[in-house]
Legacy VTK file of the C-alpha trace (Angstrom):
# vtk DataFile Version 3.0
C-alpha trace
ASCII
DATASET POLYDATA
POINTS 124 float
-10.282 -7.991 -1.597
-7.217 -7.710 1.328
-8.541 -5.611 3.916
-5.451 -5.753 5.635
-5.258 -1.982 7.641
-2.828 0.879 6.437
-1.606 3.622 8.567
-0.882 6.742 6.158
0.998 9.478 7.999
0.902 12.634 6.251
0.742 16.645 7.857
-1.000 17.580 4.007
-4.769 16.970 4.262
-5.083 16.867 0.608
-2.723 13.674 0.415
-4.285 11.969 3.234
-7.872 12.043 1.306
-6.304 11.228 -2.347
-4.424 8.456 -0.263
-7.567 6.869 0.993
-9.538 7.605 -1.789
-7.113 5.773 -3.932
-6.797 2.345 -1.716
-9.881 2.565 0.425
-11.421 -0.068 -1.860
-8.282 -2.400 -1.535
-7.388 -1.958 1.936
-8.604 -0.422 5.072
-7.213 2.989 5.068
-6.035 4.732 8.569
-4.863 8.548 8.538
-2.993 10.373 10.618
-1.667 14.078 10.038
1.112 13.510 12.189
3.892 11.570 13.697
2.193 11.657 17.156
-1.230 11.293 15.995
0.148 8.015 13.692
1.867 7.106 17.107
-1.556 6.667 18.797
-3.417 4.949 16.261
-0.601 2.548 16.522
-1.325 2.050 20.065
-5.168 2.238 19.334
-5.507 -0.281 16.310
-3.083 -3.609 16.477
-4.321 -4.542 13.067
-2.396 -2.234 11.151
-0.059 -4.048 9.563
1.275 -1.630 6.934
2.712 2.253 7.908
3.348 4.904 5.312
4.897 7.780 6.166
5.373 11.347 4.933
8.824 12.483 4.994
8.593 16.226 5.592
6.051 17.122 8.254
6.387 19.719 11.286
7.447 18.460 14.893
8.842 15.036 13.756
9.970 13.730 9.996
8.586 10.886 8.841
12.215 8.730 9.821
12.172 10.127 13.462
8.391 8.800 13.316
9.192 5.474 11.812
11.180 5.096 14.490
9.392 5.452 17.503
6.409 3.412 15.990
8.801 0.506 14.855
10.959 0.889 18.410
7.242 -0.397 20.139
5.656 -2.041 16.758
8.717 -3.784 14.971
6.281 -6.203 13.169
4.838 -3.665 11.104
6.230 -2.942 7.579
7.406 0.746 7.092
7.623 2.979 3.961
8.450 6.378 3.381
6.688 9.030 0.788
8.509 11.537 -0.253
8.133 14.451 -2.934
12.325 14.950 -3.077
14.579 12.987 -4.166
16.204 10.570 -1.834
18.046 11.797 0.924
21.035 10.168 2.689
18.516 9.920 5.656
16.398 7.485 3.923
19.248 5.310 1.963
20.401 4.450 5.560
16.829 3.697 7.077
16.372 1.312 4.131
20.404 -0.175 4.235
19.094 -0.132 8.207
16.147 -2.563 7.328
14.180 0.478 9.154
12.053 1.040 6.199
11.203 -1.475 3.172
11.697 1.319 0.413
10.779 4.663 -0.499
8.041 6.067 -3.016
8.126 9.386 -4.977
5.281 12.223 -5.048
2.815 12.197 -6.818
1.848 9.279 -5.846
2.564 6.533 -8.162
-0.815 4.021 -7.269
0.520 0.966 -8.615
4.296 1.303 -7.520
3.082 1.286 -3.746
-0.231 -1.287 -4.128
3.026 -3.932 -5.370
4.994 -3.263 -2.643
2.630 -3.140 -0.160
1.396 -6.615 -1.569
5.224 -7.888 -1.529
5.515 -6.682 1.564
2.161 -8.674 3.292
4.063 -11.916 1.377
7.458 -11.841 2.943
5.980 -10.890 6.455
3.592 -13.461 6.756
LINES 1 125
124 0 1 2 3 4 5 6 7 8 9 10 11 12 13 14 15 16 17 18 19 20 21 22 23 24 25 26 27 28 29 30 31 32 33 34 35 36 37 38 39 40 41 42 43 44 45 46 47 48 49 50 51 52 53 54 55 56 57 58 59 60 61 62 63 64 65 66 67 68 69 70 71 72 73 74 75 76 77 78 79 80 81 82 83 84 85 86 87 88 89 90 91 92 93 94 95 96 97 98 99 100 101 102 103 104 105 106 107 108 109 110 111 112 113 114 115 116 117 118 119 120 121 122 123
């Protein structure tokens, strides 16, 4: 079992418990309902070594959050979840190398447990 740490940002409480409930026997699940909250568990937990971010959510999108966090955490590997389809904002942030890809909602468990898993064997 990989207990590497996850950071999933999301402002939808639902999706933050079928998140953890989903990986939480794979990984060690983090949650954060916002950009500023996922900001501070950043600063709080160095283990994290994987972020997942909402898209849409109030105050800051999930880009403007990926952002900041990668601006003081650039060793971290970013996503984006989304339940649209892909916007021009996040075909640049992954041409940008700012985010490793984008997943759909619903979640899709298996799309994101590969490329979380690619993602922990090109980083370390």
């Amino acid at each position: 079992m990989d207990r590497r740490v996850i950071l999933y940002v999301d402002d939808e409480p639902i999706n933050l418990k079928i998140f953890s409930l989903a990986f939480q026997k794979k990984f060690k699940v983090e949650v954060a309902d916002s950009g500023v909250a996922g900001l501070k568990k950043l600063d709080h937990l160095p283990e994290i070594s994987i972020v997942i971010s909402d898209m849409k959510m109030p105050g800051m999108n999930g880009i403007e959050f990926i952002k900041a966090a990668r601006s003081n955490y650039p060793d971290r590997s970013y996503f984006i979840l989304t339940g649209f389809d892909i916007t021009s904002e996040i075909s640049m942030a992954i041409q940008e190398g700012l985010i490793h890809s984008y997943f759909r909602k619903p979640f899709n468990l298996t799309e994101i447990e590969t490329a979380i898993h690619q993602s922990l064997k090109t980083d370390s």
